[in-house]
TIDREN-354674 format. One record per residue (C-alpha): residue number from 0; x, y, z. Coordinates in steps of 0.2 Angstrom, whole numbers. Layout:
N
NUM / X / Y / Z;
...
//
This chain:
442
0 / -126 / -154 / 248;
1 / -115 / -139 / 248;
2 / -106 / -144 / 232;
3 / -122 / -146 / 225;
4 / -128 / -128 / 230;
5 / -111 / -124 / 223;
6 / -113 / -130 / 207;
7 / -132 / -122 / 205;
8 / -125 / -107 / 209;
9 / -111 / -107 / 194;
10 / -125 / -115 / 182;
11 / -137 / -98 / 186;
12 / -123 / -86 / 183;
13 / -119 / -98 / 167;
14 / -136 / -97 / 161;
15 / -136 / -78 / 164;
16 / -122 / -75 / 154;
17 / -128 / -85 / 139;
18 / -145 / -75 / 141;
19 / -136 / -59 / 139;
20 / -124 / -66 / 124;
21 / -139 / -71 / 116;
22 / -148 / -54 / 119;
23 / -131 / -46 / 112;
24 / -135 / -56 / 97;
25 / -152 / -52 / 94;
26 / -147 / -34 / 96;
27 / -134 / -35 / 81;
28 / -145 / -45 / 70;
29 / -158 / -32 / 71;
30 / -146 / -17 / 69;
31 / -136 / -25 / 53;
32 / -145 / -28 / 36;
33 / -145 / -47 / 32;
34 / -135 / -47 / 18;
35 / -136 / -63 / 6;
36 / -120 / -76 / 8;
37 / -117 / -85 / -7;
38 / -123 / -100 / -10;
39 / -109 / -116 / -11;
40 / -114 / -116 / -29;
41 / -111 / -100 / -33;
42 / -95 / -99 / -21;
43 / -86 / -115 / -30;
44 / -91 / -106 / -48;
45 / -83 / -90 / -40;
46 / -69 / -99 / -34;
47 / -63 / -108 / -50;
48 / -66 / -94 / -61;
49 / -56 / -84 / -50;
50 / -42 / -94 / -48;
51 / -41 / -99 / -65;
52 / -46 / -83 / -75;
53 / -39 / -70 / -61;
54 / -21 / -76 / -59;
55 / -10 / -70 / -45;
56 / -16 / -52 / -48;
57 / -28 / -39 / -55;
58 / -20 / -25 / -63;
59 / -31 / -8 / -68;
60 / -21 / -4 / -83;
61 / -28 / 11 / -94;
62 / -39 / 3 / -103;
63 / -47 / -4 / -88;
64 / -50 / 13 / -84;
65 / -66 / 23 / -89;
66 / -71 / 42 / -91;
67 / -51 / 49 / -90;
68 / -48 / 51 / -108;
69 / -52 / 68 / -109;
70 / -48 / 75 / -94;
71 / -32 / 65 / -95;
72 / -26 / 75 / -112;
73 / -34 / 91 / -103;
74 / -22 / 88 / -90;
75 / -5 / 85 / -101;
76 / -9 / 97 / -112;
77 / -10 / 110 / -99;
78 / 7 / 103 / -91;
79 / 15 / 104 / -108;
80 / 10 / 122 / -112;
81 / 21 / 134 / -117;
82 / 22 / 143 / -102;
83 / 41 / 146 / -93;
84 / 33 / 154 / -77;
85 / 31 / 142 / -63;
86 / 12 / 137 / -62;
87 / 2 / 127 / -49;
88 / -14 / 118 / -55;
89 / -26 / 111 / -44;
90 / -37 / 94 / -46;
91 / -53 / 97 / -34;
92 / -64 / 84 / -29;
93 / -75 / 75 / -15;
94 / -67 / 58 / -10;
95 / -66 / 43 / -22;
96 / -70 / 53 / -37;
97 / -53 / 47 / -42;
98 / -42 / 62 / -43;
99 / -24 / 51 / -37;
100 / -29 / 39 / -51;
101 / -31 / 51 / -64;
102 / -16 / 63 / -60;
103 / -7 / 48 / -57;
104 / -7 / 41 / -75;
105 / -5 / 62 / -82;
106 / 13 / 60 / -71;
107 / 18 / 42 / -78;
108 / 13 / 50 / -97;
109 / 28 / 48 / -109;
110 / 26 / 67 / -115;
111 / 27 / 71 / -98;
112 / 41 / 62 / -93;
113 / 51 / 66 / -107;
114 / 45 / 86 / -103;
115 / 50 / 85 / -86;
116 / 67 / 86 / -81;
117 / 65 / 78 / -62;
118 / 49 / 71 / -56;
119 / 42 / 70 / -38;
120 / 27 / 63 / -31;
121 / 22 / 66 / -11;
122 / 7 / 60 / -4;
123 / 0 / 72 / 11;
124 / -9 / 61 / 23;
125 / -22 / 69 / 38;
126 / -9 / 71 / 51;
127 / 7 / 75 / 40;
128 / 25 / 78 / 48;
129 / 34 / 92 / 38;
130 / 50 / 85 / 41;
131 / 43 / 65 / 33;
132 / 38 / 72 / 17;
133 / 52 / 85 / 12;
134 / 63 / 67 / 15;
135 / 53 / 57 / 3;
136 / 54 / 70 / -9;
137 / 72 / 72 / -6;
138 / 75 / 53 / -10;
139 / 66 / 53 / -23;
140 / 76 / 68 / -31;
141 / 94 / 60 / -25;
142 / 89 / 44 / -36;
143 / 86 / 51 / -49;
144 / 101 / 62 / -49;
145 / 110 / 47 / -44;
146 / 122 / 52 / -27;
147 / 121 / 48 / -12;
148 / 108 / 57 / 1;
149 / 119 / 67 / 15;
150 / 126 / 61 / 27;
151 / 118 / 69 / 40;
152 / 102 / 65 / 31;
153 / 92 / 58 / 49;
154 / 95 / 74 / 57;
155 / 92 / 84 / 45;
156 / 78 / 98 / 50;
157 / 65 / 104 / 39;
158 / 77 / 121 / 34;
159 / 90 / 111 / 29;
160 / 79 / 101 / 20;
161 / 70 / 111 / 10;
162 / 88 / 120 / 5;
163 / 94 / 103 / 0;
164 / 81 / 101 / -14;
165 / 81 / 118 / -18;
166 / 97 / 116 / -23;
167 / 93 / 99 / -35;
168 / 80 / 109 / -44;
169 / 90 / 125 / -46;
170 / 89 / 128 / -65;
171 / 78 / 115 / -68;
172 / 62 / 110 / -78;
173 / 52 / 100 / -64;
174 / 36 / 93 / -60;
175 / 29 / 91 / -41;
176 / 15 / 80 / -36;
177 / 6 / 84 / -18;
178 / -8 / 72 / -18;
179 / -22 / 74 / -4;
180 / -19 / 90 / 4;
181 / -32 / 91 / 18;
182 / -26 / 106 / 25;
183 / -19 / 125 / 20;
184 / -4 / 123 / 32;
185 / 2 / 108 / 23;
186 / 3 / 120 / 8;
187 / 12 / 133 / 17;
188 / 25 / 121 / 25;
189 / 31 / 116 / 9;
190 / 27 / 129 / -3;
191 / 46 / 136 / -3;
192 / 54 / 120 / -4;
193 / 54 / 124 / -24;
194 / 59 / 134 / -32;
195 / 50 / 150 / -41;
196 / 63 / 151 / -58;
197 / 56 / 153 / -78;
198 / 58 / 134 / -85;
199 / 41 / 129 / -86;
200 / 40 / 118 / -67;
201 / 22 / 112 / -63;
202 / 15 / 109 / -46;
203 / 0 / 100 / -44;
204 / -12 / 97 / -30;
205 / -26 / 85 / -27;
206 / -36 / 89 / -13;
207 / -54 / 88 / -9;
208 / -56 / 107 / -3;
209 / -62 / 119 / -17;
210 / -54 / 131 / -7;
211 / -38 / 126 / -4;
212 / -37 / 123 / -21;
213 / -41 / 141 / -26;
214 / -30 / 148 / -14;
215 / -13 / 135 / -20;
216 / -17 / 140 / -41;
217 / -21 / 158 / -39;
218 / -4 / 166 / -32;
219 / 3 / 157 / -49;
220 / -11 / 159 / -61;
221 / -14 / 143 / -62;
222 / -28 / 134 / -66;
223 / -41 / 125 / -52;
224 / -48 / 108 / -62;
225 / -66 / 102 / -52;
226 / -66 / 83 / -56;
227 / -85 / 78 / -60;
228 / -94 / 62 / -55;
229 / -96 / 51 / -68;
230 / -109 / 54 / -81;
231 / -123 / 39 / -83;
232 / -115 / 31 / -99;
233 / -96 / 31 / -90;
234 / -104 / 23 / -73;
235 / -114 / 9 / -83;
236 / -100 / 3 / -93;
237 / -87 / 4 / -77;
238 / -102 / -3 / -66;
239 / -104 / -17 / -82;
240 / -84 / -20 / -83;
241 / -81 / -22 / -66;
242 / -95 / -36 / -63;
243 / -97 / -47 / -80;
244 / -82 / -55 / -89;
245 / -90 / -49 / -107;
246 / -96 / -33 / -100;
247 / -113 / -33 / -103;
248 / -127 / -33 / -91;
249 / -139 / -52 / -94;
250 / -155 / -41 / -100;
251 / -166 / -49 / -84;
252 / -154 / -39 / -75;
253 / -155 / -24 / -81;
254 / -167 / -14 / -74;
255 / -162 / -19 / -56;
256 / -142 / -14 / -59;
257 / -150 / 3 / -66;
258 / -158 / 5 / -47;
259 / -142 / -3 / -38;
260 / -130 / 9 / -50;
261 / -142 / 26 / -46;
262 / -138 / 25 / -27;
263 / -118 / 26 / -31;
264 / -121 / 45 / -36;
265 / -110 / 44 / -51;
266 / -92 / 41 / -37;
267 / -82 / 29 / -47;
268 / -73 / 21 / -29;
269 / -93 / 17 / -22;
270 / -97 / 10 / -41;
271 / -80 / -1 / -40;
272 / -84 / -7 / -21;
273 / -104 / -13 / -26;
274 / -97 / -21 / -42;
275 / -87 / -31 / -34;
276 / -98 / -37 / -21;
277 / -110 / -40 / -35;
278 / -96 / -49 / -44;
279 / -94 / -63 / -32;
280 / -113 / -66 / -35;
281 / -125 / -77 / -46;
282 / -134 / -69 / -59;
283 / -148 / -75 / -50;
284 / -163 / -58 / -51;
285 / -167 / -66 / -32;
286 / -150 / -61 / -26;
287 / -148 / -47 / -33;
288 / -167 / -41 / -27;
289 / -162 / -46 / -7;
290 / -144 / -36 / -13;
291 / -154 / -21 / -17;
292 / -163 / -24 / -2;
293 / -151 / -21 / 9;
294 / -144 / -5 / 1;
295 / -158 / 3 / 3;
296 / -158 / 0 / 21;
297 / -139 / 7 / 22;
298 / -144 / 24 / 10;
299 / -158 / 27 / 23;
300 / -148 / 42 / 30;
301 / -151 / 61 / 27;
302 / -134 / 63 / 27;
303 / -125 / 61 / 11;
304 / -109 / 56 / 14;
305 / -113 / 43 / 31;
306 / -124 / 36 / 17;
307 / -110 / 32 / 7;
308 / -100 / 26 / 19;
309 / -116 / 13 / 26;
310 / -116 / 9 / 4;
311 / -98 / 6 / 5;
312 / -98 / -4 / 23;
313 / -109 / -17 / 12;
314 / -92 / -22 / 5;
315 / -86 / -26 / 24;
316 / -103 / -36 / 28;
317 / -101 / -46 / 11;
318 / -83 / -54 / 14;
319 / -84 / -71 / 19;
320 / -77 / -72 / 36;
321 / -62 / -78 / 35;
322 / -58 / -63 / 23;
323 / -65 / -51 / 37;
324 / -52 / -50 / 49;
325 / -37 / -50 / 37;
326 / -46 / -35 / 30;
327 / -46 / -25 / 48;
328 / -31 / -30 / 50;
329 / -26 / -16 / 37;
330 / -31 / -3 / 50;
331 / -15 / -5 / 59;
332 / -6 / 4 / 45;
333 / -4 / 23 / 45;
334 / -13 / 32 / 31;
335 / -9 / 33 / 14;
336 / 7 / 22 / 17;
337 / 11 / 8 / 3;
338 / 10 / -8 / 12;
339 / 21 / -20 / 8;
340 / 12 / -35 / 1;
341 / 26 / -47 / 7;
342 / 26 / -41 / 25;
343 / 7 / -42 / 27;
344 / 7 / -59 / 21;
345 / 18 / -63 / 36;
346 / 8 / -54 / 50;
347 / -8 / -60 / 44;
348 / -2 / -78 / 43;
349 / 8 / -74 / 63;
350 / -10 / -69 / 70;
351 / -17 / -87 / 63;
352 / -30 / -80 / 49;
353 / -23 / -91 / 33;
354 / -32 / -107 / 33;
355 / -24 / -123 / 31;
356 / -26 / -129 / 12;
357 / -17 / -145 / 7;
358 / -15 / -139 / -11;
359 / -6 / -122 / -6;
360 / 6 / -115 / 6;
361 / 1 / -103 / 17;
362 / 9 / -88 / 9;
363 / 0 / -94 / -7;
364 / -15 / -95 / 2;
365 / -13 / -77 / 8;
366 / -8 / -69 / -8;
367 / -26 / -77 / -14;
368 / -32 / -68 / 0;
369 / -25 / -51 / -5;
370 / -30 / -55 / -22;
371 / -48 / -57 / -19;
372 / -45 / -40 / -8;
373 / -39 / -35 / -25;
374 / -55 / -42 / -36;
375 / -67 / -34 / -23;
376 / -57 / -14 / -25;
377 / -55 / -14 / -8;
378 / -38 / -12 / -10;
379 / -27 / -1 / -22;
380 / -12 / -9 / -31;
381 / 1 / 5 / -32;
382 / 17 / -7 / -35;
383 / 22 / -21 / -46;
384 / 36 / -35 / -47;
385 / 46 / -40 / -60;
386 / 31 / -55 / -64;
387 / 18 / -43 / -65;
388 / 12 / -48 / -47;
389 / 7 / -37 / -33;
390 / 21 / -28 / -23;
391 / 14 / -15 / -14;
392 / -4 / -9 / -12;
393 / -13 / 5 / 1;
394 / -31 / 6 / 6;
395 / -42 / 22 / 1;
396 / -44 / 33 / 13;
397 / -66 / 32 / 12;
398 / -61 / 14 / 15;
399 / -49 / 15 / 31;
400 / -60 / 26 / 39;
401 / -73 / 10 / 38;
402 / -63 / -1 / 46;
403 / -55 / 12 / 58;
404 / -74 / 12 / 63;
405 / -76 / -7 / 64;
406 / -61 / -10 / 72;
407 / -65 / 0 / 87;
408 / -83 / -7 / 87;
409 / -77 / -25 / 88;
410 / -62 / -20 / 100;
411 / -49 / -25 / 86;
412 / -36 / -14 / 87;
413 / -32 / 4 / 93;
414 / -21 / 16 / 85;
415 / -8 / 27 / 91;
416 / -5 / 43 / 83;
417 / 2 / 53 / 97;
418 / -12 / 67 / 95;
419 / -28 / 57 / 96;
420 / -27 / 39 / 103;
421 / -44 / 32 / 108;
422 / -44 / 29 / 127;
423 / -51 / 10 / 130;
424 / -46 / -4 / 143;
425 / -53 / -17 / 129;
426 / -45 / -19 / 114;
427 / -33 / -34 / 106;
428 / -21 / -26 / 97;
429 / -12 / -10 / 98;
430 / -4 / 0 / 83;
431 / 9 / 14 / 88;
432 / 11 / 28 / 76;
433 / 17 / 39 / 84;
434 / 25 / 38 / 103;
435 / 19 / 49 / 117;
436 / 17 / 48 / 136;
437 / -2 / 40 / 135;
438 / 3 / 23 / 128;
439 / 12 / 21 / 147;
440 / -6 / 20 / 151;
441 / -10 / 3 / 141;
//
């Protein structure tokens, strides 16, 4: 009897636990949009003509690109100009309108090249580190010059630092790229680290502050560049691109990809997400109705930019699930870092998220992984290999801020920055950016 009365008891607390899981779910289901999965048929098409047609990589080459010709030769020709004082132009700009893209193919133009005496690019994250970013730049001079970096390069402090490339560019025609400044102090930490001589050097900012970018040109008379969204013409035929292998929309889709393009507002990184959810469906109108569906449930908000963040969270909710956890995994890495695709590979396959697959290895089923990552733009390639096959790639910053936010949700990971790390007991994984006295704690 009493093992009897034992066991009921554990069978009510039992039952009271699957109650409130069951509650838990109904909750989330309600919350969440119910987003269409594919159907086998349509994932086995996607499958084969992904593997087969796809290869090992996607590469945005130029002529992937749309709407950057002319600002592109706007942009060199106003590098190129003959102008000897030393000049800072500004590219101004809300998030994913591409302004890294495009200034990123003015610096890897030949005319500028050849123009340009040294080149440097530095990329400002959020929570920058003076000392960090004048020793990337530093590297990046000394291989191009072609010594050896000091020998008390690791102990260098930011004065001796900035005295050190001062010296490189004495006398010389150069060309600094400081993409993403978020705030006016980076500006000023690093302002003097060039210098002011009469051989035509460029400085250019991106940043998506109209006034940091007014305040950086002016003292130089330099010209502040606002990058536009896209027009309608330039989104349909990325939106088109992006989704159908001729690049042109089946007529019975028309009219409901004109209603699903209209809510991306012209910003070229929320057309590229939807287009490649989009991509990995049929061409089915009922699909794509339920699709549009659920957008319009996510663009519900008043607020412009949490809508676009709801429009671009669709990417997240769309990936199949074995794809979902890989994807916050990418949380773990500090912003605007190139993460090496070799060492991801690794750590996704360490935690157990590569599925066994008798036909491939597991590090060839996780390069198919990052791959799809790739075909969905959900992640950046910014490196090749020798092959042509993806080296090193970094997630937008829109993008990281989505899956910062599910991580913490789904008690994924927590992040360590040494200035704001979350306080939770519950949490599976924890990323240290940055030590300080409050990781004892965990």
């Amino acid at each position: 009897m009493y093992t009897s009365l034992k066991n009921l008891r554990a069978r009510r607390r039992l039952a009271h636990t699957l109650r409130g899981i069951k509650a838990r779910v109904n909750d989330i289901a309600q919350e969440q949009p119910r987003l269409l999965t594919t159907s086998a048929h349509t994932a086995h098409n996607y499958n084969k003509w992904w593997y087969d047609s796809r290869g090992d990589a996607l590469l945005l080459e130029e002529s992937d690109l749309v709407g950057i010709e002319n600002p592109k030769h706007f942009l060199v020709n106003l590098l190129l100009a003959v102008d000897d004082d030393l000049r800072v132009h500004s590219v101004v700009g809300m998030g994913g309108l591409g302004k890294t893209t495009l200034v990123k193919k003015v610096y890897d133009d030949a005319k500028v090249i050849n123009h340009f005496q040294y080149r440097v690019w530095v990329t400002i994250s959020e929570t920058f580190k003076i000392e960090e970013l004048l020793k990337d730049a530093t590297k990046q001079l000394v291989k191009q010059t072609k010594q050896d970096l000091p020998q008390d390069f690791e102990t260098m402090d930011s004065n001796k630092l900035k005295e050190f490339i001062k010296n490189i560019l004495s006398c010389q025609r150069y060309i600094i790229v400081l993409d993403d400044i978020w705030d006016i102090n980076a500006w000023m930490a690093i302002k003097y680290s060039f210098p002011r001589q009469s051989f035509g050097s460029r400085i250019v900012i991106t940043t998506r502050n109209s006034e940091i970018g007014a305040y950086t040109s002016h003292e130089s008379q330099g010209v502040v560049y606002p990058l536009e969204p896209f027009s309608h013409k330039d989104s349909w035929i990325l939106f088109c691109k992006k989704i159908f292998s001729d690049g042109s929309c089946p007529p019975h889709l028309v009219s409901i990809a004109e209603n699903i393009l209209k809510r991306c507002n012209g910003l070229p990184l929320a057309i590229l997400v939807i287009a490649g959810v989009l991509a990995t469906k049929s061409e089915s109108i009922e699909e794509w109705e339920r699709f549009q569906h659920s957008l319009n449930i996510q663009m519900e908000s008043n607020n412009w930019m949490k809508s676009m963040k709801n429009l671009l969270s669709l990417s997240y909710y769309d990936l199949p699930y074995y794809l979902k956890y890989c994807f916050l995994y990418l949380s773990i890495f500090p912003e605007d870092v190139i993460i090496n695709k070799n060492i991801v590979i690794r750590l996704w396959i360490a935690e157990g998220f590569v599925r066994e697959n008798n036909k491939q290895v597991k590090e060839e089923v996780a390069e198919a992984y990052l791959n799809e990552l790739l075909f969905r733009n959900l992640i950046i390639l910014v490196e090749k290999a020798l092959d042509g096959r993806m080296r090193g790639f970094r997630v937008h910053d829109i993008l990281r801020e989505i899956i910062l936010s599910k991580s913490v949700e789904q008690n994924f990971t927590i992040i360590a920055t040494g200035q704001n790390t979350e306080s939770s007991n519950n949490f599976r994984r924890l990323a240290i950016h940055e030590f300080d006295d409050n990781i004892l704690k965990y």
